[in-house]
DOSE-867520 format. One record per residue (C-alpha): residue number from 0; residue in three letters; y, x, z. Coordinates in Angstrom, 2 decimals. Layout:
DOSE-867520
{NUM, 'ALA', {Y, X, Z}},
...
END
This chain:
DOSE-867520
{0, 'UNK', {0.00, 0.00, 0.00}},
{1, 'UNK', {3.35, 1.48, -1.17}},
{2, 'UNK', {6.02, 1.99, 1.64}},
{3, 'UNK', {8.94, -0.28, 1.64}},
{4, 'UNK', {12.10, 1.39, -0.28}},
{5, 'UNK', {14.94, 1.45, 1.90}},
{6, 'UNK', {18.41, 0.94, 0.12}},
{7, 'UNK', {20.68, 3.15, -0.83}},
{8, 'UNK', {24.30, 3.21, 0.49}},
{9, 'UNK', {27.05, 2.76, -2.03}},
{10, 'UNK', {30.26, 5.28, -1.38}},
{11, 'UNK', {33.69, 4.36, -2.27}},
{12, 'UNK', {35.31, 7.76, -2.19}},
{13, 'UNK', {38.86, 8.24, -2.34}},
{14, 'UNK', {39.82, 11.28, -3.84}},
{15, 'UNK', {43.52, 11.49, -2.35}},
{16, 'UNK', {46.63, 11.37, -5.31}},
{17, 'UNK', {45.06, 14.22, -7.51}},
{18, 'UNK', {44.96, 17.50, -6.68}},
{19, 'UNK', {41.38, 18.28, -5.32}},
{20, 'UNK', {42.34, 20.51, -2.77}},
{21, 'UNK', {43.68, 17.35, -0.91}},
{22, 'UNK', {40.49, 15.26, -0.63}},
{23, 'UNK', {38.94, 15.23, 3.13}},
{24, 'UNK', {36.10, 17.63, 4.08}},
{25, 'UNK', {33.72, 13.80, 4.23}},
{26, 'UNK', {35.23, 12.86, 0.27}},
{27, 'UNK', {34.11, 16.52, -0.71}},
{28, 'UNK', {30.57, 16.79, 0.62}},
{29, 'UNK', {29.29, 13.62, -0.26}},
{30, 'UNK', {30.59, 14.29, -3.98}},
{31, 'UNK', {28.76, 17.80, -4.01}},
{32, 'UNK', {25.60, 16.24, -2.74}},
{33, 'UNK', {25.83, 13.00, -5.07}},
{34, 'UNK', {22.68, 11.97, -7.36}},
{35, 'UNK', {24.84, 9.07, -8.77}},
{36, 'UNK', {28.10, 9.45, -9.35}},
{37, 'UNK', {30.33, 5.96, -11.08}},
{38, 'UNK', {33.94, 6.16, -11.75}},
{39, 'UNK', {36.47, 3.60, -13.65}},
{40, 'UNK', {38.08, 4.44, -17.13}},
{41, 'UNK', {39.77, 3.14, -19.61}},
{42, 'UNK', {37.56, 2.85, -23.09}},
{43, 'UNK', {37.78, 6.48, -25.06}},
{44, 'UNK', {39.46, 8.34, -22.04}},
{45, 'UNK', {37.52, 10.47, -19.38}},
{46, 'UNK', {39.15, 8.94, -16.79}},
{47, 'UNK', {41.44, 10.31, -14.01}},
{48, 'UNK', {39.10, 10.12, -11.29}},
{49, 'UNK', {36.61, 12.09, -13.03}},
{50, 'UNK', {39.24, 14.79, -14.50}},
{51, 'UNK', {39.82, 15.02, -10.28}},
{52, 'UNK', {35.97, 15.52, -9.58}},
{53, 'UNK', {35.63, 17.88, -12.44}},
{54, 'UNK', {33.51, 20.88, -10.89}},
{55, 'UNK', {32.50, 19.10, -8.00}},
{56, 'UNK', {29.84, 17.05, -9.00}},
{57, 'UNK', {26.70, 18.82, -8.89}},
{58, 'UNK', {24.39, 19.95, -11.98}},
{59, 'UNK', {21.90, 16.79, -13.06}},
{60, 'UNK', {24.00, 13.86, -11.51}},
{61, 'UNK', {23.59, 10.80, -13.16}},
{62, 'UNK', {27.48, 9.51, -14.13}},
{63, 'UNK', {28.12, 6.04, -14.31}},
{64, 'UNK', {31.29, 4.99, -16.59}},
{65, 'UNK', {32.87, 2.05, -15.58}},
{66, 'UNK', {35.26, 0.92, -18.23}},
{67, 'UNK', {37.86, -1.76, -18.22}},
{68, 'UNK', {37.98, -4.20, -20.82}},
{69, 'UNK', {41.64, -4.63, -20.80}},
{70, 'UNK', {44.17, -2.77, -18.99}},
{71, 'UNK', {47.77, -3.04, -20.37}},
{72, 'UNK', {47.02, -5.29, -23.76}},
{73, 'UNK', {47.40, -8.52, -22.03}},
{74, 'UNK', {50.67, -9.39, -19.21}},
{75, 'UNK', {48.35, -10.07, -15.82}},
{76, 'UNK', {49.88, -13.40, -15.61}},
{77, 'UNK', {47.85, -14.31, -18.74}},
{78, 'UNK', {44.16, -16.14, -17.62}},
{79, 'UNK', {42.45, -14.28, -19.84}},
{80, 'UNK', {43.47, -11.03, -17.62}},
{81, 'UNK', {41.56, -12.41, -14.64}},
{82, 'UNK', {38.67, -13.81, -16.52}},
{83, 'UNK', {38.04, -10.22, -18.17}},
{84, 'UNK', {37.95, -8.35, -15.38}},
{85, 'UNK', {36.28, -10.60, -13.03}},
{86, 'UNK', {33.45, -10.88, -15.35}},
{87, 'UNK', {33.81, -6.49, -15.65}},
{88, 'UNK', {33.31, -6.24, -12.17}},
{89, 'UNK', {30.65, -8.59, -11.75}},
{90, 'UNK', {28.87, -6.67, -14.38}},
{91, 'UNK', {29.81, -3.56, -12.53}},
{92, 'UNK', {28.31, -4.98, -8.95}},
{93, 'UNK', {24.86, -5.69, -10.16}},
{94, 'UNK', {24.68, -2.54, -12.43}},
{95, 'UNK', {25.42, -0.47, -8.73}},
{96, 'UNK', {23.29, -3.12, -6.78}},
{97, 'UNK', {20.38, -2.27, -8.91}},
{98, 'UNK', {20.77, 1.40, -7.82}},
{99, 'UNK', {20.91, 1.23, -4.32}},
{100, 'UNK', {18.29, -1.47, -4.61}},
{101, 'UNK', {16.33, 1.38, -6.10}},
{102, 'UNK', {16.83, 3.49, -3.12}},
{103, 'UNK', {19.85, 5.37, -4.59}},
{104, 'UNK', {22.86, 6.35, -2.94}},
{105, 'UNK', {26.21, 6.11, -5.23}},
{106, 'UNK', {29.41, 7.85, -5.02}},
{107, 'UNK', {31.88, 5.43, -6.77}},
{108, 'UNK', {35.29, 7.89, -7.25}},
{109, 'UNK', {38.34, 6.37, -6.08}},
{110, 'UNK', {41.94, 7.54, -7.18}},
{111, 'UNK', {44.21, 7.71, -3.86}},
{112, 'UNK', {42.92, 5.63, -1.32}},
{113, 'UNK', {39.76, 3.43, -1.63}},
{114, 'UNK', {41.53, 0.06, -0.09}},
{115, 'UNK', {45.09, 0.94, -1.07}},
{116, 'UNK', {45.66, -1.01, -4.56}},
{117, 'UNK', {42.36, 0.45, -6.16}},
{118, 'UNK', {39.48, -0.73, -8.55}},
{119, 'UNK', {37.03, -0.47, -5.81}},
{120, 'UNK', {38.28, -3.17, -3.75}},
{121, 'UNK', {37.45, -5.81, -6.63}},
{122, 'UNK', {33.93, -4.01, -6.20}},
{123, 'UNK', {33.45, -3.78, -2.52}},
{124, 'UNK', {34.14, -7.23, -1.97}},
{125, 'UNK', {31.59, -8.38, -4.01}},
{126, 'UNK', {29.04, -5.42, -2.50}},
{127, 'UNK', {29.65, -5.71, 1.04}},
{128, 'UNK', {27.19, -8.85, 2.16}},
{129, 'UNK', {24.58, -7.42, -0.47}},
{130, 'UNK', {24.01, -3.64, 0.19}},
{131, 'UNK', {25.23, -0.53, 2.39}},
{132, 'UNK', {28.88, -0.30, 1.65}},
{133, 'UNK', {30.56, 3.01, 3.18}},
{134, 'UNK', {34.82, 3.90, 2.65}},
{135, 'UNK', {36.25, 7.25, 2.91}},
{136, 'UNK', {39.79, 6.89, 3.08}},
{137, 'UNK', {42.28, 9.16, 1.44}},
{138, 'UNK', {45.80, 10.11, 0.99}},
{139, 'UNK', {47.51, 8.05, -1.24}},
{140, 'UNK', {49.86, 9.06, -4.20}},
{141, 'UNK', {52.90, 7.76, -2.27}},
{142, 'UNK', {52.21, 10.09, 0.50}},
{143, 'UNK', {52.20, 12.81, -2.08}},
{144, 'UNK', {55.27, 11.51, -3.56}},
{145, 'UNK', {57.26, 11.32, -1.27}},
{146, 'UNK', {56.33, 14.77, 0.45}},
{147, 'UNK', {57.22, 16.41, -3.16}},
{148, 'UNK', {60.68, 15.46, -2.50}},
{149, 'UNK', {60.98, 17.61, 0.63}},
{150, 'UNK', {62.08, 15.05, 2.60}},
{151, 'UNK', {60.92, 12.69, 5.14}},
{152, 'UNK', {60.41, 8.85, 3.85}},
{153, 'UNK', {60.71, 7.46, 7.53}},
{154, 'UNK', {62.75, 8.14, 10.13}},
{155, 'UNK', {62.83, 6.36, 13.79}},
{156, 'UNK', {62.56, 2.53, 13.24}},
{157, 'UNK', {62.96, 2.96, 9.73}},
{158, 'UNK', {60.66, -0.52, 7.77}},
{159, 'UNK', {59.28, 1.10, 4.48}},
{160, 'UNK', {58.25, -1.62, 1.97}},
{161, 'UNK', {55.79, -0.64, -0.90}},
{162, 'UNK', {56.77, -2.95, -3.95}},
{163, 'UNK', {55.12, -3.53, -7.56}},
{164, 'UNK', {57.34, -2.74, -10.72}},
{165, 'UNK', {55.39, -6.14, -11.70}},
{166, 'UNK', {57.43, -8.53, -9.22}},
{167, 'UNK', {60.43, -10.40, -10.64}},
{168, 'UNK', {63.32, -8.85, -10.55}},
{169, 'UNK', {65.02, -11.37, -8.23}},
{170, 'UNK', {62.01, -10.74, -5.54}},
{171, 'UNK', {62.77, -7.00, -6.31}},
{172, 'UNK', {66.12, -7.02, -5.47}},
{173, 'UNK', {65.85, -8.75, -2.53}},
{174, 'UNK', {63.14, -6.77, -0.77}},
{175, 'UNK', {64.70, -3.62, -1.88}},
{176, 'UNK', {68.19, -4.57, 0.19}},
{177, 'UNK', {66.46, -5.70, 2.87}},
{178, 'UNK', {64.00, -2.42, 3.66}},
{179, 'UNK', {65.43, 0.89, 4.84}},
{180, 'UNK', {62.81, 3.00, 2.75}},
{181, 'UNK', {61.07, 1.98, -0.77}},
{182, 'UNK', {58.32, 3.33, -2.37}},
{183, 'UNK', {58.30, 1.52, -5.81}},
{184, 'UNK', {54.92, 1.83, -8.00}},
{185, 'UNK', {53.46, 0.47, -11.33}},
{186, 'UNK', {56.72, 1.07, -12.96}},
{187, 'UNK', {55.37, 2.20, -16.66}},
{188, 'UNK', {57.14, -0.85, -18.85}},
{189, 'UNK', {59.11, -2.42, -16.29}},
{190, 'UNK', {61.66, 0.28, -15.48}},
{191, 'UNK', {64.43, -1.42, -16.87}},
{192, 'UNK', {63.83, -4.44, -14.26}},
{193, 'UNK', {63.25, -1.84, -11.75}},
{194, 'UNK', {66.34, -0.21, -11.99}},
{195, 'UNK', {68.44, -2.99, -12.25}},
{196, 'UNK', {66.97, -4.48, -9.14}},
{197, 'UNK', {67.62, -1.19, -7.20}},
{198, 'UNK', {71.24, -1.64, -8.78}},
{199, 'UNK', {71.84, -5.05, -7.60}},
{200, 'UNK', {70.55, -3.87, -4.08}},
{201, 'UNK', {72.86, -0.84, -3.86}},
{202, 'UNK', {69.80, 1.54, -3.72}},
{203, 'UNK', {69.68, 2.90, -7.40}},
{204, 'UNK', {71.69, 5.76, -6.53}},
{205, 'UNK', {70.09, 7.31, -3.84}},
{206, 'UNK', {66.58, 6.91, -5.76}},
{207, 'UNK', {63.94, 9.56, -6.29}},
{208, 'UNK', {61.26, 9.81, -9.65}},
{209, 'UNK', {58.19, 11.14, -9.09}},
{210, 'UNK', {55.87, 12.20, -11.57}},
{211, 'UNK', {52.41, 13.28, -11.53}},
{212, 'UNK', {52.69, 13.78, -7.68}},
{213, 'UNK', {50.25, 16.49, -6.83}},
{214, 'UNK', {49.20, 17.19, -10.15}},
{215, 'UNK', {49.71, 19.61, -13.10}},
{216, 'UNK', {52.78, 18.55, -14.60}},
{217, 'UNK', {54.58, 17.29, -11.72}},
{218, 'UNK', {58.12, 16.14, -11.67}},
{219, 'UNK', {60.72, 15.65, -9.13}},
{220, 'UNK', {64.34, 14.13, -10.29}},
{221, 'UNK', {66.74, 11.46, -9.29}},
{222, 'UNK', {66.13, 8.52, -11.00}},
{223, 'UNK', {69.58, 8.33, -12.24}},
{224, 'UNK', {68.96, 11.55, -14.01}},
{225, 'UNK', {65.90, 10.60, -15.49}},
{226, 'UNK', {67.54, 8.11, -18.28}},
{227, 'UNK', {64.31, 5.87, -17.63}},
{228, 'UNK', {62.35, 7.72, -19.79}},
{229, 'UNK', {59.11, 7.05, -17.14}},
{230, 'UNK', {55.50, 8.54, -17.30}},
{231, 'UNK', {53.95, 5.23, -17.89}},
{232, 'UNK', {51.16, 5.58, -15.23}},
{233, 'UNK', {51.39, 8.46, -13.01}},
{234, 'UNK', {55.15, 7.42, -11.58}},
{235, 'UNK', {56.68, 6.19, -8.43}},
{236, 'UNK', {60.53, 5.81, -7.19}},
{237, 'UNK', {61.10, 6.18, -3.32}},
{238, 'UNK', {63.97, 5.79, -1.10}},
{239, 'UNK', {63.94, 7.52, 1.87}},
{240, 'UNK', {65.25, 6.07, 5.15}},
{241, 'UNK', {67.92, 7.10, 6.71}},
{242, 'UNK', {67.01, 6.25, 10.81}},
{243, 'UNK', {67.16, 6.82, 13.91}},
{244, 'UNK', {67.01, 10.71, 14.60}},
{245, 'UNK', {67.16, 12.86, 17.89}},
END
């Protein structure tokens, strides 16, 4: 009589903002000793979160491309935005609950932080009352962001709002007037909304661009310098709060 396979534990990694040397000592070792390694991509690209991981996953891993079906074609408001991916992560769910049904533990690679905006929520939600679900947490690309600047985004009782490019510009506006530090993100396409909400909110001027925070490449400017010409992915604008201080 064959012994009972126990089931494997599926890992949602985070692998901090980008530059490997900032993922924890947990992220790193589980990646090394990964048999299964899945990661999300857009069709025809490798994929940030594998360019990250490149060298650290061991010799005869078995990689497991996840690849959206739609990223920027289609405005998120549209139905056919949330019908796509639901059904893509569905897909993606019983594909990983197969392998750790199997007896396989998977390292699913997560840009920034696992539970902060990321693919792998849509995924774990779906996992967690099925199999093993472990997180390892990360630093997140604001925290990278905002340390490029060489300043500190919070000081005292400073409140520090984190807002989508993708709100209306009204909603914009009016959180960014009423928070003492901003970090702004998914800007890509709607800078020009961005920027005039930070305008009409008195904050535009004493806004920071960030570009590919921790990565090759990176850029640090004020935003009024930048003429909104804005990496389309890799970008965020912060504020910094001014607080109380000793």
């Amino acid at each position: 009589m064959s012994a009972e396979v126990e089931t494997g534990t599926i890992w949602g990694v985070g692998l901090g903002p980008g530059d490997p040397d900032l993922m924890t000592v947990r992220g790193d070792r589980l990646l090394r000793g990964a048999r299964h390694v899945a990661f999300f991509r857009k069709a025809g690209r490798p994929g940030q979160a594998r360019r990250i991981a490149q060298g650290l996953i061991p010799e005869g891993a078995q990689e497991h491309a996840m690849e959206y079906p739609v990223t920027t074609e289609i405005p998120v408001s549209d139905p056919e935005y949330n019908r796509l991916l639901a059904a893509f992560y569905e897909a993606c769910t019983t594909r990983l609950t197969a392998l750790a049904q199997a007896g396989e533990d998977v390292v699913v690679l997560c840009e920034g932080d696992p539970f902060f905006y990321g693919s792998f929520m849509h995924l774990y939600m779906r996992l967690v009352d099925q199999v093993p679900v472990q997180v390892v947490p990360a630093i997140t690309g604001m925290s990278a962001a905002w340390t490029a600047t060489g300043a500190p985004i919070t000081w005292g009782d400073d409140v520090l709002t984190v807002l989508m490019g993708t709100l209306p510009e009204e909603m914009l506006a009016q959180r960014m007037a009423d928070s003492d530090a901003l970090v702004v993100m998914k800007i890509g396409r709607n800078i020009d909304k961005v920027c005039r909400a930070l305008q009409s909110a008195g904050r535009y001027d004493a806004a920071w661009l960030i570009e590919f925070a921790s990565m090759p490449g990176q850029t640090v400017q004020r935003l009024a310098e930048a003429e909104r010409r804005v990496t389309p992915y890799f970008s965020i604008i912060v504020v910094h709060g001014q607080g109380r201080r000793p």
